[in-house]
MARKEMI-76354 format. One record per residue: residue number from 1; residue in one letter; x, y, z of N, C-alpha, C in turn. Coordinates in Angstrom, 1 decimal, always signed. Example, Ala and Ser with C-alpha at 12.3 -4.5 7.8 and 13.67 -1.06 7.14 Angstrom:
<atoms>
{pos=1&code=A&n_px=+13.2&n_py=-5.7&n_pz=+7.8&ca_px=+12.3&ca_py=-4.5&ca_pz=+7.8&c_px=+13.2&c_py=-3.3&c_pz=+7.8}
{pos=2&code=S&n_px=+12.8&n_py=-2.2&n_pz=+7.1&ca_px=+13.7&ca_py=-1.1&ca_pz=+7.1&c_px=+12.9&c_py=+0.0&c_pz=+7.9}
</atoms>
This chain:
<atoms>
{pos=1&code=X&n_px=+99.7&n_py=+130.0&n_pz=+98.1&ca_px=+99.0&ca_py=+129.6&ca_pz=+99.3&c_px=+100.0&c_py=+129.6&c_pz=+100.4}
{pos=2&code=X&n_px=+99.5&n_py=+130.2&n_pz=+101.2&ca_px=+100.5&ca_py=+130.1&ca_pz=+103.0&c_px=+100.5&c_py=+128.8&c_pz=+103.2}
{pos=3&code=X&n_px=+101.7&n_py=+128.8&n_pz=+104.3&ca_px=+101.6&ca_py=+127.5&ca_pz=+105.0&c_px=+100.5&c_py=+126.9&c_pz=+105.6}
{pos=4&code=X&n_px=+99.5&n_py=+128.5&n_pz=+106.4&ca_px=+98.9&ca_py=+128.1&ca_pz=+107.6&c_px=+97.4&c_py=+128.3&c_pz=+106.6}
{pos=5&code=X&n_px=+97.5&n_py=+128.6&n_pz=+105.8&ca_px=+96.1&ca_py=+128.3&ca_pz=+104.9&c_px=+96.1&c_py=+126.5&c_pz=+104.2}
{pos=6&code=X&n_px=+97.3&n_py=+126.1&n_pz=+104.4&ca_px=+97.6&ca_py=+124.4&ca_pz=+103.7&c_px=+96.6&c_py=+123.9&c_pz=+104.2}
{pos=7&code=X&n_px=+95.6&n_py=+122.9&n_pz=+103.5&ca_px=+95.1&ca_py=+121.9&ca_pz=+103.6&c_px=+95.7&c_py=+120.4&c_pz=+103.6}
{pos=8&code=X&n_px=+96.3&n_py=+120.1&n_pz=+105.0&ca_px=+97.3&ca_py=+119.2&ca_pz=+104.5&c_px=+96.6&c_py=+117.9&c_pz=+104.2}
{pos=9&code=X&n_px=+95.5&n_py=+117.9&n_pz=+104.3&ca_px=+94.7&ca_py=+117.2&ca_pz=+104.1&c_px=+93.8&c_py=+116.2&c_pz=+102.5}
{pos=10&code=X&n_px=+94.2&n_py=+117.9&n_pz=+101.6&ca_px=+93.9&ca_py=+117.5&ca_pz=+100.5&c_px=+94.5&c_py=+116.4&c_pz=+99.4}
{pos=11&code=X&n_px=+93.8&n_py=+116.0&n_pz=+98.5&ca_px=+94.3&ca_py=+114.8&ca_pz=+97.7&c_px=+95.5&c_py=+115.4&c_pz=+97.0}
{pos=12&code=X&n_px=+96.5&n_py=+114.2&n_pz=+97.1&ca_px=+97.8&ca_py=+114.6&ca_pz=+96.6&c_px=+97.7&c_py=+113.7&c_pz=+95.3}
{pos=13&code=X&n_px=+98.2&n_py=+113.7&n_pz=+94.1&ca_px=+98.1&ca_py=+113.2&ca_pz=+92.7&c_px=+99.1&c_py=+111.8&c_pz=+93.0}
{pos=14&code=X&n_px=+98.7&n_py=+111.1&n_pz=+92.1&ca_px=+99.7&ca_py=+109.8&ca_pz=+92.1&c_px=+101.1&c_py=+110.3&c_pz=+91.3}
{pos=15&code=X&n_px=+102.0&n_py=+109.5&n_pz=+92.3&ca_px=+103.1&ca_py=+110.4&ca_pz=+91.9&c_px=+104.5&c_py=+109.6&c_pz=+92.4}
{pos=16&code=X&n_px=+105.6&n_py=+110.4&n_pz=+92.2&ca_px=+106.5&ca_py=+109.6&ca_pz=+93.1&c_px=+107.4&c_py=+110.8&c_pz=+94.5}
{pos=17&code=X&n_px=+107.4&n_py=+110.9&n_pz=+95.9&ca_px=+107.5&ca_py=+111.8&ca_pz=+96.3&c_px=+108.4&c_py=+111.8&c_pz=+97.5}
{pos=18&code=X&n_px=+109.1&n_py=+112.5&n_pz=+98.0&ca_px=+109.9&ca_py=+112.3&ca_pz=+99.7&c_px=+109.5&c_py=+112.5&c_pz=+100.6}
{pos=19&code=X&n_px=+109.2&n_py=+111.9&n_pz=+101.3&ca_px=+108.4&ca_py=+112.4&ca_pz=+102.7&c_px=+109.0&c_py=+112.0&c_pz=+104.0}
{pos=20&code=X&n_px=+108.5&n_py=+112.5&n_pz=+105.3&ca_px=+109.2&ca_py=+112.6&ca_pz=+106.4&c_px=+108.4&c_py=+111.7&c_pz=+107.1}
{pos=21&code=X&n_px=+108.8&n_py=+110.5&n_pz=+107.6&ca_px=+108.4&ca_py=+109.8&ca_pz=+108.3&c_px=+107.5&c_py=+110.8&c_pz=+110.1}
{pos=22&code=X&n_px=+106.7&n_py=+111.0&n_pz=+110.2&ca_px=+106.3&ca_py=+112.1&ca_pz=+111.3&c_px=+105.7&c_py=+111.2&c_pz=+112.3}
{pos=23&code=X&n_px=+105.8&n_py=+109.5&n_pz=+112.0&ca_px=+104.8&ca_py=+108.7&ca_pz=+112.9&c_px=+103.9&c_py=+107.4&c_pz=+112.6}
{pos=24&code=X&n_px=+105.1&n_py=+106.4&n_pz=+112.9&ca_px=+104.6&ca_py=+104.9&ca_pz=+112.7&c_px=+103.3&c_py=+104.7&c_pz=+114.3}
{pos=25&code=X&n_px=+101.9&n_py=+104.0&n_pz=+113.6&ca_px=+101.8&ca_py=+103.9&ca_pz=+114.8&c_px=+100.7&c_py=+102.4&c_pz=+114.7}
{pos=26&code=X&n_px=+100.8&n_py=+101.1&n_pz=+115.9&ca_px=+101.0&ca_py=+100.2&ca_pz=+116.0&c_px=+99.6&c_py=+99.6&c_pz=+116.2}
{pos=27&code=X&n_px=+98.7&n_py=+100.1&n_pz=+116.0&ca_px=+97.1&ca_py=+99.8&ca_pz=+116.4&c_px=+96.7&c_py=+98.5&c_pz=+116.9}
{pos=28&code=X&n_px=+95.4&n_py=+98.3&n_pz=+117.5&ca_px=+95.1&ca_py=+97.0&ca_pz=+118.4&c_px=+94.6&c_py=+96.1&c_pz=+117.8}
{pos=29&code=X&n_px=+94.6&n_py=+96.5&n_pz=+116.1&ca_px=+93.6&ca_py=+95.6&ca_pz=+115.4&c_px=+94.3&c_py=+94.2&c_pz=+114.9}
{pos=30&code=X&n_px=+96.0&n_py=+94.3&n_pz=+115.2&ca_px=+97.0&ca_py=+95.0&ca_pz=+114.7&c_px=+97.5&c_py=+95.2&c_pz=+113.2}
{pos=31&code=X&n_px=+97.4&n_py=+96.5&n_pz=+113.0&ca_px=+98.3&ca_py=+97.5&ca_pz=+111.8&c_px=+98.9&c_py=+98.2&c_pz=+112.2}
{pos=32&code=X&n_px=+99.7&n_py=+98.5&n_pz=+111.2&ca_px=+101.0&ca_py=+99.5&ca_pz=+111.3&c_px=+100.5&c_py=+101.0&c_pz=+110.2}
{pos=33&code=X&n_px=+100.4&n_py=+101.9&n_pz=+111.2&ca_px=+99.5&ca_py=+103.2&ca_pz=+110.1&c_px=+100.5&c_py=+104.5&c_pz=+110.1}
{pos=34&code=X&n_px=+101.4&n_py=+103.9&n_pz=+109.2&ca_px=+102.7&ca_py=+105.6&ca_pz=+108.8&c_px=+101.9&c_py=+106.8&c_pz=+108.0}
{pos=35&code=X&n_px=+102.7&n_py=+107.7&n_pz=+109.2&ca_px=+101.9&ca_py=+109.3&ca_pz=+109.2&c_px=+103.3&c_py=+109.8&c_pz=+107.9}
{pos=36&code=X&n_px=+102.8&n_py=+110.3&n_pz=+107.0&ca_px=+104.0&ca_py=+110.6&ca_pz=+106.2&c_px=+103.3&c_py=+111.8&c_pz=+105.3}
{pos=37&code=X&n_px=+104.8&n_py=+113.1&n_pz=+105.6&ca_px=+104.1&ca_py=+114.3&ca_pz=+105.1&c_px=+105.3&c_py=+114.5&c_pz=+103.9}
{pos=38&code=X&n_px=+104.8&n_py=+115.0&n_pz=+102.9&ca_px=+105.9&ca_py=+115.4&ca_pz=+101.8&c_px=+106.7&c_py=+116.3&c_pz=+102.1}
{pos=39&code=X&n_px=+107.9&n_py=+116.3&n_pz=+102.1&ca_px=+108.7&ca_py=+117.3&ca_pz=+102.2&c_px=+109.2&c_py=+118.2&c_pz=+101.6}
{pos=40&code=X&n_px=+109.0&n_py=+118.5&n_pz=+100.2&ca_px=+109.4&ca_py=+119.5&ca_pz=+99.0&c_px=+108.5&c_py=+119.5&c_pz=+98.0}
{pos=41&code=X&n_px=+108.6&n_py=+120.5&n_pz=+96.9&ca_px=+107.7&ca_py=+120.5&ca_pz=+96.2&c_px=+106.1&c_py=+121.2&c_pz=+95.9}
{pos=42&code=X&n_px=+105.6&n_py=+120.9&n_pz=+94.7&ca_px=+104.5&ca_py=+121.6&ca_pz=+95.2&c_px=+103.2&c_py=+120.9&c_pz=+96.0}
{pos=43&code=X&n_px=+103.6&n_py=+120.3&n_pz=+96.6&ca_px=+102.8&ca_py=+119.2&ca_pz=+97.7&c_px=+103.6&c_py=+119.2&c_pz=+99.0}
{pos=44&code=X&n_px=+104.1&n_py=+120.0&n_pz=+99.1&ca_px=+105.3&ca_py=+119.7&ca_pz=+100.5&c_px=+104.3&c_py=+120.3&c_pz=+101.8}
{pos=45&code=X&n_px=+104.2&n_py=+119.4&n_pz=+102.4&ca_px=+103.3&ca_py=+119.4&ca_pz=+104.2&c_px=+102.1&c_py=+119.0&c_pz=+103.7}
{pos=46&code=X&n_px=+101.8&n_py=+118.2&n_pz=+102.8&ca_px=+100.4&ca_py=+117.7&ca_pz=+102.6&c_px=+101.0&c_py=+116.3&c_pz=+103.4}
{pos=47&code=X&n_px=+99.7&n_py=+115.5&n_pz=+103.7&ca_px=+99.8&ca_py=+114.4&ca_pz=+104.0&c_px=+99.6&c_py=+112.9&c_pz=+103.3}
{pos=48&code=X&n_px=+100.5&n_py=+112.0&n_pz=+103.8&ca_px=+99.6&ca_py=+110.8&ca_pz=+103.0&c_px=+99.7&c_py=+109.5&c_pz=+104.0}
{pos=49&code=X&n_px=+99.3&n_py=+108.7&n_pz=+103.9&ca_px=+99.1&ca_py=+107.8&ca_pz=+104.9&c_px=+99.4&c_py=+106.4&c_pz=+104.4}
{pos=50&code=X&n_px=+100.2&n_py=+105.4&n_pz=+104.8&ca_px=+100.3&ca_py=+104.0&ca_pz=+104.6&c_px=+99.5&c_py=+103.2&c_pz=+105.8}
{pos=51&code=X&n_px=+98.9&n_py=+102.2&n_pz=+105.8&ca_px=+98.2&ca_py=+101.5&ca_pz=+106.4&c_px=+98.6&c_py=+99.7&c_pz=+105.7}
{pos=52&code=X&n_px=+99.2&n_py=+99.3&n_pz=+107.0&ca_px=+99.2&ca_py=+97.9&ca_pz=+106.7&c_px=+98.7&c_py=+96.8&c_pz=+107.9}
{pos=53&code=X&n_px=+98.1&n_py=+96.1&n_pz=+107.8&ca_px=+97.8&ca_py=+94.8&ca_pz=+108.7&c_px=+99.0&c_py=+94.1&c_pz=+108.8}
{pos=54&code=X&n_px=+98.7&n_py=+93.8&n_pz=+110.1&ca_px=+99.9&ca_py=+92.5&ca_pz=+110.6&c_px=+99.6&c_py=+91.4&c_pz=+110.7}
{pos=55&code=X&n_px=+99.8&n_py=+90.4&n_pz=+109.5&ca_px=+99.2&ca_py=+89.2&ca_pz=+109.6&c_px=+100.9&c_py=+88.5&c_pz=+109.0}
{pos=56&code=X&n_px=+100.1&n_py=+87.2&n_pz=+108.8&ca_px=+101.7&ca_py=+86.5&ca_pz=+108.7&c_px=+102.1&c_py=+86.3&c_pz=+107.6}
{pos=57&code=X&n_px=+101.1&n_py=+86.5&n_pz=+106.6&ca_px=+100.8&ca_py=+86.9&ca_pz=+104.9&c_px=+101.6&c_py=+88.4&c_pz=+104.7}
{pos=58&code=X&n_px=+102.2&n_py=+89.2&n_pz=+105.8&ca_px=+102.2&ca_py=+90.7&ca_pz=+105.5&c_px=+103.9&c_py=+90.9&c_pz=+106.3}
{pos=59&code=X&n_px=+104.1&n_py=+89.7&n_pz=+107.4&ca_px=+105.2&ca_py=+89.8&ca_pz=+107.7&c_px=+106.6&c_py=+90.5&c_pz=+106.8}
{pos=60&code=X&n_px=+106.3&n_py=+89.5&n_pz=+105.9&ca_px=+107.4&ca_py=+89.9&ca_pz=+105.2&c_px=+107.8&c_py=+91.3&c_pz=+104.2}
{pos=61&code=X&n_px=+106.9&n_py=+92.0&n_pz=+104.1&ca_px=+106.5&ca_py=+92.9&ca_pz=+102.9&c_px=+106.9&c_py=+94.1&c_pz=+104.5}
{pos=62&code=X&n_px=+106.5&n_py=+94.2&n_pz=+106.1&ca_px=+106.6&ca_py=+94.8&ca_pz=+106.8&c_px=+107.9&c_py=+94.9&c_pz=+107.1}
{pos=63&code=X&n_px=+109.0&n_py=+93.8&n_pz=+106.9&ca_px=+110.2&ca_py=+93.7&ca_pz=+107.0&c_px=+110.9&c_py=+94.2&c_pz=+105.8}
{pos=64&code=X&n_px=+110.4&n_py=+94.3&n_pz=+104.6&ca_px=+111.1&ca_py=+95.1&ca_pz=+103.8&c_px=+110.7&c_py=+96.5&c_pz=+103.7}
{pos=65&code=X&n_px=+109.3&n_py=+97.2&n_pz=+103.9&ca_px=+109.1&ca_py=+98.6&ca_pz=+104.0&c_px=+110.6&c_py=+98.9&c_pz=+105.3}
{pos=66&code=X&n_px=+110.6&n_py=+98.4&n_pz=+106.6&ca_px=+111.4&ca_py=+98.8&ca_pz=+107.4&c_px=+113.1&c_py=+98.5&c_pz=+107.0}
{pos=67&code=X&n_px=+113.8&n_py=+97.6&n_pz=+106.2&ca_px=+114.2&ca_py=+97.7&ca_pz=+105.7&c_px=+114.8&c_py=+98.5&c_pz=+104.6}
{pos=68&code=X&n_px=+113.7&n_py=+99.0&n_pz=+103.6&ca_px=+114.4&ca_py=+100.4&ca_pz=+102.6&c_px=+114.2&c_py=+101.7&c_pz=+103.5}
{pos=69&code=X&n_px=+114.1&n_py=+101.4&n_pz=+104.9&ca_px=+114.3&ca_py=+103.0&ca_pz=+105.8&c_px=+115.3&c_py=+103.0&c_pz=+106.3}
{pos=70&code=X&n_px=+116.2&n_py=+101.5&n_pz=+106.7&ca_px=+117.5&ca_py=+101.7&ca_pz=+107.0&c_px=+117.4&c_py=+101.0&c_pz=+108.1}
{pos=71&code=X&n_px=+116.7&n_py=+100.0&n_pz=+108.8&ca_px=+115.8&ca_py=+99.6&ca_pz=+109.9&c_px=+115.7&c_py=+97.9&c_pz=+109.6}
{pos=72&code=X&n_px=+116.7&n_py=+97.6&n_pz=+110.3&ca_px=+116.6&ca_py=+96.0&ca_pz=+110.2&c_px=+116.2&c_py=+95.3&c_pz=+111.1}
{pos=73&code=X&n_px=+115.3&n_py=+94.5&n_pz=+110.9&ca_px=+114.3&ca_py=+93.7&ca_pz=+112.1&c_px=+114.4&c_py=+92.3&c_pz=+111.7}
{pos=74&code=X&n_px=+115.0&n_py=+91.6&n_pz=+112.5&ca_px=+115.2&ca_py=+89.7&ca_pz=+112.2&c_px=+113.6&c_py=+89.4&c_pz=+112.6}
{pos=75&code=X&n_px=+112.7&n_py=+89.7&n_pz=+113.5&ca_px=+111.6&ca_py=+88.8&ca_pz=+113.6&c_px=+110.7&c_py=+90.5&c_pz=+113.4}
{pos=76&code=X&n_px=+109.7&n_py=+90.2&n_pz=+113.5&ca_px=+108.0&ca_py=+91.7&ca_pz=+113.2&c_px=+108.5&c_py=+91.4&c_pz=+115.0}
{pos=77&code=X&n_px=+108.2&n_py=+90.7&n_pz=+115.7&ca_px=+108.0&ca_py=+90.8&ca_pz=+116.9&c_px=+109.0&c_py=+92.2&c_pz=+117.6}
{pos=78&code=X&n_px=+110.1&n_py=+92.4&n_pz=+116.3&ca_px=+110.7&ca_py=+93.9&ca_pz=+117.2&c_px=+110.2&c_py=+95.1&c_pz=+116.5}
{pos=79&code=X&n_px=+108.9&n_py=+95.3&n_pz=+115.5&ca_px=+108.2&ca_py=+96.0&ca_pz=+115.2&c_px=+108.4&c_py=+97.3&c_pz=+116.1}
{pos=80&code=X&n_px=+107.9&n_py=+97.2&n_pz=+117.7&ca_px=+108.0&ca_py=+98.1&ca_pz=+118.3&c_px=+108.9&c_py=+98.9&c_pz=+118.7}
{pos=81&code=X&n_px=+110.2&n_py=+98.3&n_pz=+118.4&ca_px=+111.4&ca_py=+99.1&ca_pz=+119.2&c_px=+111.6&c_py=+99.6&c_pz=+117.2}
{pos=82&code=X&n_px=+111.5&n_py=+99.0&n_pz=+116.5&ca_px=+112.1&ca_py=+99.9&ca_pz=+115.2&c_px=+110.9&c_py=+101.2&c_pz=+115.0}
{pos=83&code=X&n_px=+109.8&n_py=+101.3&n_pz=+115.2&ca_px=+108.8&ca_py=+102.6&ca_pz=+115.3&c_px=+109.6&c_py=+103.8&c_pz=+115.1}
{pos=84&code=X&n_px=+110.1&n_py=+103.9&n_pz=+116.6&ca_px=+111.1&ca_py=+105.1&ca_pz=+117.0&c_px=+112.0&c_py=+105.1&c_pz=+116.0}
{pos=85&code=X&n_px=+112.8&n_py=+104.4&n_pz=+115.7&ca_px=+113.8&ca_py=+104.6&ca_pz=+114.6&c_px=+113.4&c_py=+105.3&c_pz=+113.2}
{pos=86&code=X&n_px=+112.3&n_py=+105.0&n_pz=+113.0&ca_px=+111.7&ca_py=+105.5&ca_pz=+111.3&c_px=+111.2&c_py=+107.1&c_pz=+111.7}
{pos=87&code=X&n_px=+111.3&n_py=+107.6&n_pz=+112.8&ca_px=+110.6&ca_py=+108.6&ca_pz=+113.3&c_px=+111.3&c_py=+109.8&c_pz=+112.8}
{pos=88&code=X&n_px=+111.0&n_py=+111.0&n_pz=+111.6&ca_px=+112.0&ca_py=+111.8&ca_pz=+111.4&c_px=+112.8&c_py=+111.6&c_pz=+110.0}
{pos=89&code=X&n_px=+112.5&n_py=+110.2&n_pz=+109.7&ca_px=+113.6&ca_py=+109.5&ca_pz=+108.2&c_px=+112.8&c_py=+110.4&c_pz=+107.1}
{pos=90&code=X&n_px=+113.6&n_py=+110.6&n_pz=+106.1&ca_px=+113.2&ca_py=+111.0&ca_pz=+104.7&c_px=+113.3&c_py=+110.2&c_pz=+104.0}
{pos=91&code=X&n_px=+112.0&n_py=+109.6&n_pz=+103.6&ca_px=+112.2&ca_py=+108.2&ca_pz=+102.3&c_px=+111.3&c_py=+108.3&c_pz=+101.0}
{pos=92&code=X&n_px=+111.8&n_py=+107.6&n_pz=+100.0&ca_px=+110.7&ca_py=+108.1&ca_pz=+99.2&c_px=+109.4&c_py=+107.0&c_pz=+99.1}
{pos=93&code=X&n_px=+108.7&n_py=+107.6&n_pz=+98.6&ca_px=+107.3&ca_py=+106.6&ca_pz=+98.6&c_px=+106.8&c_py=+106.8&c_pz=+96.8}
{pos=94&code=X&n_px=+106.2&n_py=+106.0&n_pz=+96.2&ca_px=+105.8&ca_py=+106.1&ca_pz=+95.7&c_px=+103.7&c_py=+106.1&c_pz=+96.3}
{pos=95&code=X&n_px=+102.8&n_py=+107.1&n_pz=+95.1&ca_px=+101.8&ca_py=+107.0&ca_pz=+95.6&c_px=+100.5&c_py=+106.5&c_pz=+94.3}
{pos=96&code=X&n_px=+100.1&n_py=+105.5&n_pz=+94.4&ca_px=+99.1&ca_py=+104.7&ca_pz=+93.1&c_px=+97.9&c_py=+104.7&c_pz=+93.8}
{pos=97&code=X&n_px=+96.8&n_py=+105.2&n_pz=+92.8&ca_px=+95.2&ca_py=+104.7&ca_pz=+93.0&c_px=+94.9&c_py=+103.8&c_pz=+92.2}
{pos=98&code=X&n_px=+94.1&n_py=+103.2&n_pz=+92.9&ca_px=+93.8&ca_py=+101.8&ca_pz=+92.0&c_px=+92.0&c_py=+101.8&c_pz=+92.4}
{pos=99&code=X&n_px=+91.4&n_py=+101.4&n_pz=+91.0&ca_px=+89.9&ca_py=+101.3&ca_pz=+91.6&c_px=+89.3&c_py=+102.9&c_pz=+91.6}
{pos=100&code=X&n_px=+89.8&n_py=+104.0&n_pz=+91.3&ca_px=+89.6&ca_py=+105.5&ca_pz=+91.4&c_px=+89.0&c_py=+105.7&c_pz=+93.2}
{pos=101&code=X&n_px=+89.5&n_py=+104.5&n_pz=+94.2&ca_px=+89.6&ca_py=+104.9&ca_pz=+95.5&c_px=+90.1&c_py=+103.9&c_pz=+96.3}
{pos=102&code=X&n_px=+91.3&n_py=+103.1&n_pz=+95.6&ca_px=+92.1&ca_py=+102.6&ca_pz=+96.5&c_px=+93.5&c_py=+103.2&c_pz=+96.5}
{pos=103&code=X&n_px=+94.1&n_py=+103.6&n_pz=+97.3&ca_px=+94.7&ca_py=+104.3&ca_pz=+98.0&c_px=+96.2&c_py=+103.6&c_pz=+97.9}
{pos=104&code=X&n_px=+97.2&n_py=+103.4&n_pz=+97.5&ca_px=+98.6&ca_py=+102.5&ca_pz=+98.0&c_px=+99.6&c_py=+103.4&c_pz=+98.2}
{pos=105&code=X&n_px=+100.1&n_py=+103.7&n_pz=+99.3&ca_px=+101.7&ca_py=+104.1&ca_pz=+99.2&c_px=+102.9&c_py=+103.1&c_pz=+99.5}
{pos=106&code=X&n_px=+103.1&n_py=+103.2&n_pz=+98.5&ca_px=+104.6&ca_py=+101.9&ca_pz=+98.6&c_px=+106.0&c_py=+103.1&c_pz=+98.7}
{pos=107&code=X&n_px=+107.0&n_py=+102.4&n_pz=+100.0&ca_px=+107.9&ca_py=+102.4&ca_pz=+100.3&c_px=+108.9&c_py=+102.3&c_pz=+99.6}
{pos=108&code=X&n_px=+109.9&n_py=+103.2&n_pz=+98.5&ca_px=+110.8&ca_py=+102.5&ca_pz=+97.4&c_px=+112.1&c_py=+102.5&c_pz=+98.4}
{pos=109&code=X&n_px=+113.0&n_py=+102.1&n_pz=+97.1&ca_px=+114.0&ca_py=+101.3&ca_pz=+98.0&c_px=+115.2&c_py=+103.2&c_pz=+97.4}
{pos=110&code=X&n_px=+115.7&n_py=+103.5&n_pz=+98.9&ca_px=+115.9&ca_py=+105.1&ca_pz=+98.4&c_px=+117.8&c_py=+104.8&c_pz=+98.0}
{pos=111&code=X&n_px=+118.2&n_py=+105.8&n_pz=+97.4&ca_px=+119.8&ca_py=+106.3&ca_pz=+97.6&c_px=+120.6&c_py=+106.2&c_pz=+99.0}
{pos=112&code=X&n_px=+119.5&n_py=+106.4&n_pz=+99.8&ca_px=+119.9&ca_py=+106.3&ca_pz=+101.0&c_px=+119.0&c_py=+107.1&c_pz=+102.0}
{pos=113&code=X&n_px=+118.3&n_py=+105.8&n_pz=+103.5&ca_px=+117.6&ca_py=+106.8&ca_pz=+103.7&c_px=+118.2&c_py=+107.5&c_pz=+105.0}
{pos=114&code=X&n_px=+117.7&n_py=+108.8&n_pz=+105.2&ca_px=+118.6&ca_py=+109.5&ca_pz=+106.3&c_px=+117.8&c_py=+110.5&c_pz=+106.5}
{pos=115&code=X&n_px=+118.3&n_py=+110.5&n_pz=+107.9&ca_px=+117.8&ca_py=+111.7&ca_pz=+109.2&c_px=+117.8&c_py=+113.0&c_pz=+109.1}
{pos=116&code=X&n_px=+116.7&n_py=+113.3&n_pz=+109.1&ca_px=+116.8&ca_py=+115.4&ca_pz=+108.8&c_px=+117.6&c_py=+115.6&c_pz=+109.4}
</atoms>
């Protein structure tokens, strides 16, 4: 399959995978929705998406996703200035369905994460 024929769209298997952080983004609801495309492999430029709420129950679990990227934030309230920093990182993710349509990508804790 070409590049430009990729559906990057299509369902990727649960799996464990590296992907390129392409875009944390901060929504009004407020959640945090990481654009994350695989980077090798035979799923490389597909997409997958993390979605989390910002509540105060989630605080902490947001401080460790940013954390295993290499990205240390003492309070969520600097959420916005670490964005840009994750922008570009290669980390790995793990990807679980639960329910045959719940969706999790969790954040592992990598070798080291780093900048294309």
């Amino acid at each position: 399959m070409s590049a430009s024929s990729l559906d990057v769209t299509a369902d990727v298997p649960d799996g464990d995978y590296d992907v390129i952080v392409d875009q944390i983004e901060l929504t009004a609801t407020p959640a945090l929705v990481w654009h994350l495309r695989i980077a090798d492999g035979p799923y490389a430029g597909r997409q997958l998406w993390k979605r989390r709420l910002v509540t105060e129950l989630t605080r902490a679990a947001i401080r460790d996703d940013f954390e295993k990227c290499g990205v240390a934030l003492e309070t969520c309230f600097q959420v916005p200035r670490g964005l840009d920093q994750l922008s570009g990182l290669r980390v790995p993710v793990m990807k679980r369905t639960q329910d045959c349509s719940d969706v999790k990508v969790h954040i592992q804790w990598p070798a080291e994460a780093s900048p294309l």
